[in-house]
C-alpha positions as a Markdown table, in Angstrom:
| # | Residue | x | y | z |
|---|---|---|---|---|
| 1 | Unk | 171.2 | 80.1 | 103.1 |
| 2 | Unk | 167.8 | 78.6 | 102.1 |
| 3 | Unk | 167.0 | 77.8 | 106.1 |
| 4 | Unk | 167.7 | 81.8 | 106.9 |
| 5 | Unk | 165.5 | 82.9 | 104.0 |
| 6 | Unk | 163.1 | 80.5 | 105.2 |
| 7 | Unk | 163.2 | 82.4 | 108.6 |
| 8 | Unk | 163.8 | 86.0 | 107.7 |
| 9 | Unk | 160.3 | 84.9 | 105.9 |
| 10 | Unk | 158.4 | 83.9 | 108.4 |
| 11 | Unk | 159.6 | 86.7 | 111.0 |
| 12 | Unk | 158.7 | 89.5 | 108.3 |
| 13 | Unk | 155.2 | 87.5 | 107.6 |
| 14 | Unk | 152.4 | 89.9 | 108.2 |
| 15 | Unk | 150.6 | 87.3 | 110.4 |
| 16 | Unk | 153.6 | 86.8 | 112.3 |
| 17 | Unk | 154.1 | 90.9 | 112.7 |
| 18 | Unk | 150.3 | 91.0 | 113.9 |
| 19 | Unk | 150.7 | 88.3 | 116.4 |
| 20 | Unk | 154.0 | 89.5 | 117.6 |
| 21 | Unk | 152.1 | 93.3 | 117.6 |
| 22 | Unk | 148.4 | 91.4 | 119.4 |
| 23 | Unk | 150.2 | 89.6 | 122.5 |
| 24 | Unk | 152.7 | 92.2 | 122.9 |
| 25 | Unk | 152.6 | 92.0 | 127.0 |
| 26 | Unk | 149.3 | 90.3 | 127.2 |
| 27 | Unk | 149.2 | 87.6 | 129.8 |
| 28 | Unk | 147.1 | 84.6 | 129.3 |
| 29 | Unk | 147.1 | 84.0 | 133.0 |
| 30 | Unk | 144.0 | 86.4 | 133.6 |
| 31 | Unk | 140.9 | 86.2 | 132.0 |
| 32 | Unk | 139.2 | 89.5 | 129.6 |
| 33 | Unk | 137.7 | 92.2 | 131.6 |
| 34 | Unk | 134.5 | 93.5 | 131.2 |
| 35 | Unk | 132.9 | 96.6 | 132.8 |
| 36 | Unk | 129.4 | 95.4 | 132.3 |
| 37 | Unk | 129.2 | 91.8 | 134.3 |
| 38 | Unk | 130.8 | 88.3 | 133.9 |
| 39 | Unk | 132.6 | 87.3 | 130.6 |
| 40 | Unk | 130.0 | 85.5 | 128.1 |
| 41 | Unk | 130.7 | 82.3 | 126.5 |
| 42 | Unk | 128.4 | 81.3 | 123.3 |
| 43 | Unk | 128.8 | 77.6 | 123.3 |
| 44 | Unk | 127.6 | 75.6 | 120.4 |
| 45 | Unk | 127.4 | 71.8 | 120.4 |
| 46 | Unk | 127.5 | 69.7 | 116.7 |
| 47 | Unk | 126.9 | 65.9 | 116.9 |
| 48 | Unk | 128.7 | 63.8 | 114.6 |
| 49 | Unk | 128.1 | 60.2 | 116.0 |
| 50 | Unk | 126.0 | 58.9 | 119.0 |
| 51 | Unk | 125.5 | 55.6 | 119.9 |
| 52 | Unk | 123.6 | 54.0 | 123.0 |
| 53 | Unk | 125.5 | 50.9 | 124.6 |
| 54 | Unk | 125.9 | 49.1 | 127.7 |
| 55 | Unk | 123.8 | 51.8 | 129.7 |
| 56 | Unk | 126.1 | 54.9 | 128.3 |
| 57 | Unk | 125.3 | 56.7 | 125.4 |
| 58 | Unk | 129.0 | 57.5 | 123.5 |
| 59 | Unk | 128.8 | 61.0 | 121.2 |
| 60 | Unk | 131.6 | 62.3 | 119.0 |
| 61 | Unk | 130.9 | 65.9 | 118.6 |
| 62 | Unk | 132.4 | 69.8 | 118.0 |
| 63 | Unk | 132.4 | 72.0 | 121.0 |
| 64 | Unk | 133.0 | 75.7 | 119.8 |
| 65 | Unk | 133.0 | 78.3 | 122.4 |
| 66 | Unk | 133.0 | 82.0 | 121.1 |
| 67 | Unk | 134.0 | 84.8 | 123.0 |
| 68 | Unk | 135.8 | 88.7 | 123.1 |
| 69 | Unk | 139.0 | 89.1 | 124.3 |
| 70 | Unk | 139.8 | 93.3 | 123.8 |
| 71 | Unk | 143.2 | 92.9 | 124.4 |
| 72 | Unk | 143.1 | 91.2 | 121.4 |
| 73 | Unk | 141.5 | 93.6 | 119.1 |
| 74 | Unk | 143.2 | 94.7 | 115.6 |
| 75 | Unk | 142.9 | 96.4 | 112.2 |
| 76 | Unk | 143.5 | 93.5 | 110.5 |
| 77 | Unk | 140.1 | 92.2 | 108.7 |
| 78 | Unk | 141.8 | 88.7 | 107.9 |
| 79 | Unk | 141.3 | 85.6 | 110.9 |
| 80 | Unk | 144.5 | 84.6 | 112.5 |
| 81 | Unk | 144.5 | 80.9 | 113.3 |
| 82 | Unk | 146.8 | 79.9 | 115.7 |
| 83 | Unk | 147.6 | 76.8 | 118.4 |
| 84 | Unk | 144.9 | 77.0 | 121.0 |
| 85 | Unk | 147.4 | 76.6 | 123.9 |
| 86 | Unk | 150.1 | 78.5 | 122.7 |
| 87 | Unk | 149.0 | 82.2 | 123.8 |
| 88 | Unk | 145.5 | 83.0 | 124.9 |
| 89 | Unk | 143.5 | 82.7 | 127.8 |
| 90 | Unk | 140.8 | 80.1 | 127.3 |
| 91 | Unk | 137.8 | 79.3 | 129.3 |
| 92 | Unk | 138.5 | 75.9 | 129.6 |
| 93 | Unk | 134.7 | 74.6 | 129.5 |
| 94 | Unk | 134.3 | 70.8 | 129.6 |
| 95 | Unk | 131.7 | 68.5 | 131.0 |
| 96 | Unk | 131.5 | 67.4 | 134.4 |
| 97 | Unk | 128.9 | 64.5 | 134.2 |
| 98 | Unk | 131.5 | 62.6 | 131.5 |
| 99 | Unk | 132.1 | 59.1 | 132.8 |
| 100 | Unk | 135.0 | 59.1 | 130.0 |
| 101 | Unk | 135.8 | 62.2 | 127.7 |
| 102 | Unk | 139.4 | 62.5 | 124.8 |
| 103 | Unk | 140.1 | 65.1 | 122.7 |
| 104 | Unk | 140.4 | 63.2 | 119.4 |
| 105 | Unk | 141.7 | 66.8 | 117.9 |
| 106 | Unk | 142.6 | 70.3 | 119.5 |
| 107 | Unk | 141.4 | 72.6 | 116.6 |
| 108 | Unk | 142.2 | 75.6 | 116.6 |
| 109 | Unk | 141.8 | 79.3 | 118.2 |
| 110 | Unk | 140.7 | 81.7 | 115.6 |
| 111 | Unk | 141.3 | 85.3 | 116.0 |
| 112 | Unk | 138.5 | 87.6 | 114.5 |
| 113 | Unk | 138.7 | 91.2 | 114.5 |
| 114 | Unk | 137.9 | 93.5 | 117.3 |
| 115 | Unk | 138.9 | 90.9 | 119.5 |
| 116 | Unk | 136.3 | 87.9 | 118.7 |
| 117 | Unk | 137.9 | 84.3 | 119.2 |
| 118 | Unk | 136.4 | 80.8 | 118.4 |
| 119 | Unk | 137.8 | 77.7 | 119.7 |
| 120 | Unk | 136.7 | 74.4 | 118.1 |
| 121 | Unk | 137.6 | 71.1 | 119.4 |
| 122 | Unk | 136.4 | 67.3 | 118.4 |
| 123 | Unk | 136.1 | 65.4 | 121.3 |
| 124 | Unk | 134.5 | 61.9 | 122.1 |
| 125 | Unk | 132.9 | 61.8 | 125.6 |
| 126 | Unk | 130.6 | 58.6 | 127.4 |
| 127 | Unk | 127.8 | 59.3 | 129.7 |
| 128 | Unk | 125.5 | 57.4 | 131.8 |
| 129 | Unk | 122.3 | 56.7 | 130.1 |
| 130 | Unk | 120.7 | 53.8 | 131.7 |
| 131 | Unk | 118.2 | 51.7 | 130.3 |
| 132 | Unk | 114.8 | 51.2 | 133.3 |
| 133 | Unk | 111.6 | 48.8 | 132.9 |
| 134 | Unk | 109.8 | 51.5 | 133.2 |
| 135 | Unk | 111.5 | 53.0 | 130.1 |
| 136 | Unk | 111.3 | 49.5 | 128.3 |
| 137 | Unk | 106.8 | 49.8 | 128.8 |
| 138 | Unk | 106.3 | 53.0 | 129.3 |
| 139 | Unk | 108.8 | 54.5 | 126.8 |
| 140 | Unk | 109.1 | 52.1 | 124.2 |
| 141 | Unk | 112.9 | 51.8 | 124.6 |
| 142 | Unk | 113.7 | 55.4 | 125.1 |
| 143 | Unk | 115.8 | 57.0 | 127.5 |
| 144 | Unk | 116.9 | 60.4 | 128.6 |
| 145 | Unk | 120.8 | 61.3 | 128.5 |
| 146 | Unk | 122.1 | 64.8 | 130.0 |
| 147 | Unk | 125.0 | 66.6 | 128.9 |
| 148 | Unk | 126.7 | 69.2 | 130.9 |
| 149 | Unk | 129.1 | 71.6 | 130.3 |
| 150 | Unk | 130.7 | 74.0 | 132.9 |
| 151 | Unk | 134.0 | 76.5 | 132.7 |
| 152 | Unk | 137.0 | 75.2 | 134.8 |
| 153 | Unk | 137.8 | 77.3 | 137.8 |
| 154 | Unk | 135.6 | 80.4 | 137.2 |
| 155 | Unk | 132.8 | 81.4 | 139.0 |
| 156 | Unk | 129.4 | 82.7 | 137.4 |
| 157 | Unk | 130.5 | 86.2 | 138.3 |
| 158 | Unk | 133.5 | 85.6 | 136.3 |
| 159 | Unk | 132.4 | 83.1 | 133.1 |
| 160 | Unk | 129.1 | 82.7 | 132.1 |
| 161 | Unk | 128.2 | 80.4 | 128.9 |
| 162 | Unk | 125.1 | 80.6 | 127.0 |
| 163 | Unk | 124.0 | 78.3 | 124.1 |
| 164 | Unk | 124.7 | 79.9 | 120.8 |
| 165 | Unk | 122.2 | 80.3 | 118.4 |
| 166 | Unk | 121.7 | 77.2 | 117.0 |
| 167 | Unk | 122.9 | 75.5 | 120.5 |
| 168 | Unk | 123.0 | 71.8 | 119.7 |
| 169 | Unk | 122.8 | 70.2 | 116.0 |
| 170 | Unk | 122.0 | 66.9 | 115.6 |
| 171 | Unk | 121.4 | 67.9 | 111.7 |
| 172 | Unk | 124.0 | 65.9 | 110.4 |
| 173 | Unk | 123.6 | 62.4 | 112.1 |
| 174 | Unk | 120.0 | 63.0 | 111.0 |
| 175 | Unk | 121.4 | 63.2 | 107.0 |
| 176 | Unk | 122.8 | 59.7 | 108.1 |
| 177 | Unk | 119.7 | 57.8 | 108.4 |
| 178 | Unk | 120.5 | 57.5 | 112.6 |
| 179 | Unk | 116.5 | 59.5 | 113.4 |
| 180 | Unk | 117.0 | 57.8 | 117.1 |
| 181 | Unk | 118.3 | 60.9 | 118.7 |
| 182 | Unk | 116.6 | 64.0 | 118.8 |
| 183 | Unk | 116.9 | 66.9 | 121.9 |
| 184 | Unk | 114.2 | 67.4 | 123.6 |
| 185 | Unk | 115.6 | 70.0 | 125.8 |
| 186 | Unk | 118.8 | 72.9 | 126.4 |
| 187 | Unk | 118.6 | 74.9 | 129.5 |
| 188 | Unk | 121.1 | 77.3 | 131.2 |
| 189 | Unk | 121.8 | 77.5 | 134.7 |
| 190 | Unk | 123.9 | 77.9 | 138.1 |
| 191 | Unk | 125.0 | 75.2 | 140.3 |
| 192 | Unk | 126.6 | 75.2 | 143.2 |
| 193 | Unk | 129.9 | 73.3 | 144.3 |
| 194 | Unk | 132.6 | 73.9 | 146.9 |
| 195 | Unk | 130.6 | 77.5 | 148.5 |
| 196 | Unk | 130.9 | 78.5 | 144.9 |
| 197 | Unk | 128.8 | 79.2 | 142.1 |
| 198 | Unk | 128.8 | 78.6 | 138.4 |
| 199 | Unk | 127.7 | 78.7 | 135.2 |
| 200 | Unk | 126.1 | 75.3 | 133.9 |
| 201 | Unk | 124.4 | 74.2 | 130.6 |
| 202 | Unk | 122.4 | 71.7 | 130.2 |
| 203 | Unk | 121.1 | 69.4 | 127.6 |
| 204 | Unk | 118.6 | 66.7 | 127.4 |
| 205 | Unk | 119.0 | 64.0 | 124.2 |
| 206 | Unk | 116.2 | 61.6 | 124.3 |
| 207 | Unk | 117.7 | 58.3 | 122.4 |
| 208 | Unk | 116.4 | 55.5 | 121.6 |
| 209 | Unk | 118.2 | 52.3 | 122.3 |
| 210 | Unk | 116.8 | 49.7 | 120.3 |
| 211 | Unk | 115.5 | 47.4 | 122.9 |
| 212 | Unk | 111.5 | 48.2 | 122.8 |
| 213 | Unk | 108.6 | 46.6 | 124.7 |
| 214 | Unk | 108.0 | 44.0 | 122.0 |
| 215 | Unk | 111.9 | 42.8 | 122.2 |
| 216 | Unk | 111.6 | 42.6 | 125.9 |
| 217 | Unk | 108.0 | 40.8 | 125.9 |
| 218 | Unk | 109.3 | 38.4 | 123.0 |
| 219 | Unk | 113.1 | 37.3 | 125.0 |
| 220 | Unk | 110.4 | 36.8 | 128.0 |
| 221 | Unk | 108.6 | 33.9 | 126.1 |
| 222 | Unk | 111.4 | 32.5 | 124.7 |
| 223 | Unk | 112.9 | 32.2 | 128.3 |
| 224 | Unk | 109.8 | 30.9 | 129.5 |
| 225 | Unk | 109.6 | 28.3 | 126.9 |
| 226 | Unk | 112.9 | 27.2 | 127.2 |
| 227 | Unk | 111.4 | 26.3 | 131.1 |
């Protein structure tokens, strides 16, 4: 008796009746259609840990991707969180230049009214970073690492992402005391692969990796006294 009242419940929740009533013959298998150009992705990027090693820099951050679905527009003024792959089309961005990249945890898809959706994942990626001489002397130990994100499968006439607002936050490693990471640049563009275009962004985190010109000159005259 208690597992059926559990049930009848759930089925006469009011989330449940708007879900039911939102992807009521909506297929996830198409993308949203707009009259006015290519669908626009607002992509923000939050670092939570980076750390140079072995000539890859390692980041654990949030990627949250924004975006209007109209199929998916309602009265309702409350946010409907649901499993990101149970329902909706998604633009499946990720980052092509990743040497390694996990999803440490799937979030979740939040449903706004008049159709606005925000996806948030955690995810831990590795990129090449290398360390160079001339980085060592002319750089003090700094290097340049890109990060790239692109949308799986859809063209730039079809997806195009933009950096949100704030684009990429490195506030709160900064409240940590780690001040060897900053961005230096963001940039949005179009690449091309396979005769096809798409959307690309772009950013530049100069890090610095600890092993500066006066590390380098001192192992040098050890090693040369050791002779």
């Amino acid at each position: 008796m208690l597992a059926a009242t559990t049930l009848q419940t759930e089925v006469t929740h009011p989330t449940f009746l708007t879900l039911h009533s939102l992807f009521s013959g909506y297929d996830r298998d198409f993308s949203p259609c707009t009259a006015s150009g290519p669908l626009v992705i607002d992509v923000s990027m939050d670092v939570m840990e980076l750390a140079w090693k072995g000539n890859k820099m390692h980041i654990l951050y949030f990627l949250r991707e924004k975006w209007v679905d109209e199929r998916l527009q309602s009265n309702t003024t409350i946010p409907i969180k649901i499993k990101e792959s149970e329902k909706a089309w998604l633009p499946d961005v990720f980052s092509p230049t990743a040497i390694q990249s996990k999803t440490e945890h799937d979030g979740a898809l939040t449903i706004l009214p008049h159709g606005e959706l925000v996806l948030s994942r955690l995810i831990k990626s590795s990129f090449n970073c290398p360390l160079s001489l001339t980085s060592v002397y002319l750089k003090n130990g700094t290097v340049n690492c890109t990060v790239t994100f692109e949308p799986y499968g859809h063209s730039e006439n079809e997806v195009k992402l933009r950096w949100a607002d704030h684009g990429v936050n490195m506030e709160y490693i900064k409240n940590k005391n780690c001040n060897y990471a900053t961005v230096i640049e963001s940039e949005e563009n179009v690449v091309s692969a396979h005769g096809r275009k798409y959307s690309r962004l772009e950013v530049v985190i100069e890090v610095q990796t600890g092993i500066t010109r006066s590390v380098l000159e001192y192992q040098l005259q050890k090693i040369v006294s050791e002779l």
